[in-house]
N, C-alpha and C positions, 0 to 999 in steps of 0.2 A: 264707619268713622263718624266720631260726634263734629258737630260746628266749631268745636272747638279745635278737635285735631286739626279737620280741614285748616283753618286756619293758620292754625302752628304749622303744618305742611308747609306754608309757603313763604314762610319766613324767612329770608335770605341771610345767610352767613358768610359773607365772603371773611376771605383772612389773606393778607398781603404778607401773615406769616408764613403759612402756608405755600403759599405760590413761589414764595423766596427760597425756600425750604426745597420746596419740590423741584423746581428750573433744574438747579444742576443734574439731578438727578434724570432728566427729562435731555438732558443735553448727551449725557452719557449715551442715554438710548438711542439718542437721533443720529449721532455721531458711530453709533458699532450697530446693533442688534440691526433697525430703522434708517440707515442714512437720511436725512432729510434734505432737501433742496427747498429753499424757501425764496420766492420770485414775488418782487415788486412791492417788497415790506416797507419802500417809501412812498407807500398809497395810503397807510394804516396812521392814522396822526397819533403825535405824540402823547395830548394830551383832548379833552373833548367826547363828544357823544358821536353815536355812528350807528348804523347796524349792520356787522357784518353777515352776509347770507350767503350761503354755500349751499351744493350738492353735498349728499348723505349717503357715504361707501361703508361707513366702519362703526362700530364705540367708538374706535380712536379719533374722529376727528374730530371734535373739540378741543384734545387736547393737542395737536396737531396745529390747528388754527389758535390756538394762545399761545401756543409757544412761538409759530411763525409771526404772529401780532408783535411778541414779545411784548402785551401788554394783559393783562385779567381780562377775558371777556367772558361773560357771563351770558350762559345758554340756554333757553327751552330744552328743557330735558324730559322725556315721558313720565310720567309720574311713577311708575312702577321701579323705576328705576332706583327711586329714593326709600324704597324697603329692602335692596338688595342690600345686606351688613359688608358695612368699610366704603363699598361703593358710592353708596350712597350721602356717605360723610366725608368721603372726598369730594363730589362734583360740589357739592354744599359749600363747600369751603375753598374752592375754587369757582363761585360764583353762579351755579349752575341754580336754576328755581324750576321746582316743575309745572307739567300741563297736562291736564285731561284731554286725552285726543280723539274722544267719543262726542264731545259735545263743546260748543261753544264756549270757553272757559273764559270767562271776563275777570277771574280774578287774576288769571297768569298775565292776561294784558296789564291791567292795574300794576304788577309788581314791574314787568317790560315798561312801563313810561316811567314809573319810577328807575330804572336802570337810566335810561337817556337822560329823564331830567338832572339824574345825580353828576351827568360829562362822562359815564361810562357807556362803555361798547358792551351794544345787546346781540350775542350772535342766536341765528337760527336757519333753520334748515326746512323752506318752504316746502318742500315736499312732505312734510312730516313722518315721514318712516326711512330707513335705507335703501336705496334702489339694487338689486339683485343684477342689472345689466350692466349697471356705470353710465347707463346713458339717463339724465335728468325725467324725472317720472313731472306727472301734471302739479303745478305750484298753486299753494295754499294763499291767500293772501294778507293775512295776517303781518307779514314782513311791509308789504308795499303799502298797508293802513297805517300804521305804527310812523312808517318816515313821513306818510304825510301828513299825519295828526301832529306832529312832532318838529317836524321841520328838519327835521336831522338827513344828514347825507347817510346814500347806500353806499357800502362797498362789497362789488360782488366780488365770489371767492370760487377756487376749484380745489380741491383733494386731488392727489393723484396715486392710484397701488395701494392708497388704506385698507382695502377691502381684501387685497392678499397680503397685506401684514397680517389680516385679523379678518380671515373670513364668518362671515354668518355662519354661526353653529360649529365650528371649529376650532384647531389647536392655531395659537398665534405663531409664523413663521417669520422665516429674513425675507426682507424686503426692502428695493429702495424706495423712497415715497417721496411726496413732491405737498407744498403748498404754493398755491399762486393767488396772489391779489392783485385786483386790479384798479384803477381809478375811480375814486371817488361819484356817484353823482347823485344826484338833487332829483325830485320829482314834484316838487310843489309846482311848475309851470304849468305841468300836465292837468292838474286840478283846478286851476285857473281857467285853462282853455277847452277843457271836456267834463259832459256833463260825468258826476262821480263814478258810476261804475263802467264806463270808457276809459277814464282813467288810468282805473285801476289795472282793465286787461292791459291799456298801451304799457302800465308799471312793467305788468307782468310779463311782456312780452321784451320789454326793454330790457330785464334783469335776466331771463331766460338765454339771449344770444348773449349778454357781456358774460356769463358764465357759460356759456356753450366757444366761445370763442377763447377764453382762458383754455379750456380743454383743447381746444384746435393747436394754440402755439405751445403747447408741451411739447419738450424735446429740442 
């Protein structure tokens, strides 16, 4: 890929046409095929920056967590994802920018601060890959850098049964599935009071249980 593609790659095209377009049809699904249960949507502000971060069961959760947002959130998506044809002109167009997840990728960061600065919600999935058990694998910290470079609140998230709507390597079945948000919080204190990368584990261990404990109150 020349510097040029690179570049063009990361271009972000969200479209609010799009996402209007597509809702109903995403309402359809959740309502027959996917039942959705979506818990604590008056965590997700209406309007503003955030970063929501979630555990990684499916493909589907992103679209799972925008539509329980009921706002566009625009996710780290694998890069490879974005040569897949249509796939890849959907997540585009529903906000999604890709990442190199071989290597330190500061231009996907670059385009994520531009997401928050713009008052949009940056979602991502510290883990960076999907966890094959459903139990949270070890967290990347890219998420708990971003809110503190940023000043932006976290809102931590859980998926619930993504992963048997749409198992890894398999045909997509019925299933009921769940999204849960939780309250809002802030981590700039932590970075005032410990040197930075203390910090960042207290971040990381912080976002860890508020979405481990999401997973506890299912049901």
């Amino acid at each position: 890929m020349t510097r040029k593609e690179k570049k063009l790659s990361y271009e972000r095209a969200p479209s609010m046409v799009w996402y209007n377009v597509l809702r109903p049809i995403f309402t359809v699904i959740f309502r027959t095929f996917w039942p959705l249960r979506v818990v604590g949507a008056e965590h997700v502000p209406k309007e503003g920056a955030a970063v929501v971060v979630s555990i990684h069961l499916s493909m589907v959760d992103p679209f799972v967590v925008s539509y329980g947002a009921h706002r566009m959130v625009s996710f780290m998506a694998k890069e490879e994802l974005f040569g897949v044809p249509f796939v890849g002109l959907l997540i585009r167009k529903l906000g999604a920018f890709p990442v190199d997840r071989s290597r330190q990728d500061a231009t996907s960061l670059r385009v994520a601060l531009t997401v928050l600065r713009g008052g949009e919600l940056l979602g991502m999935f510290p883990e960076g890959t999907r966890s094959n058990t459903g139990e949270m694998q070890e967290m990347r910290t890219g998420a708990v850098r971003l809110a503190s470079k940023t000043g932006m609140p976290i809102i931590p998230t859980a998926v619930v049964n993504t992963d048997r709507a749409l198992p890894r390597g398999k045909f997509i079945r019925p299933a009921r599935i769940e999204v849960h948000f939780g309250p809002a919080f802030e981590i700039a204190e932590l970075y005032e009071k410990h040197p930075k990368g203390e910090a960042t584990q207290l971040a990381l261990e912080m976002l860890r249980e508020r979405i481990q404990a999401l997973h506890r109150s299912v049901g």
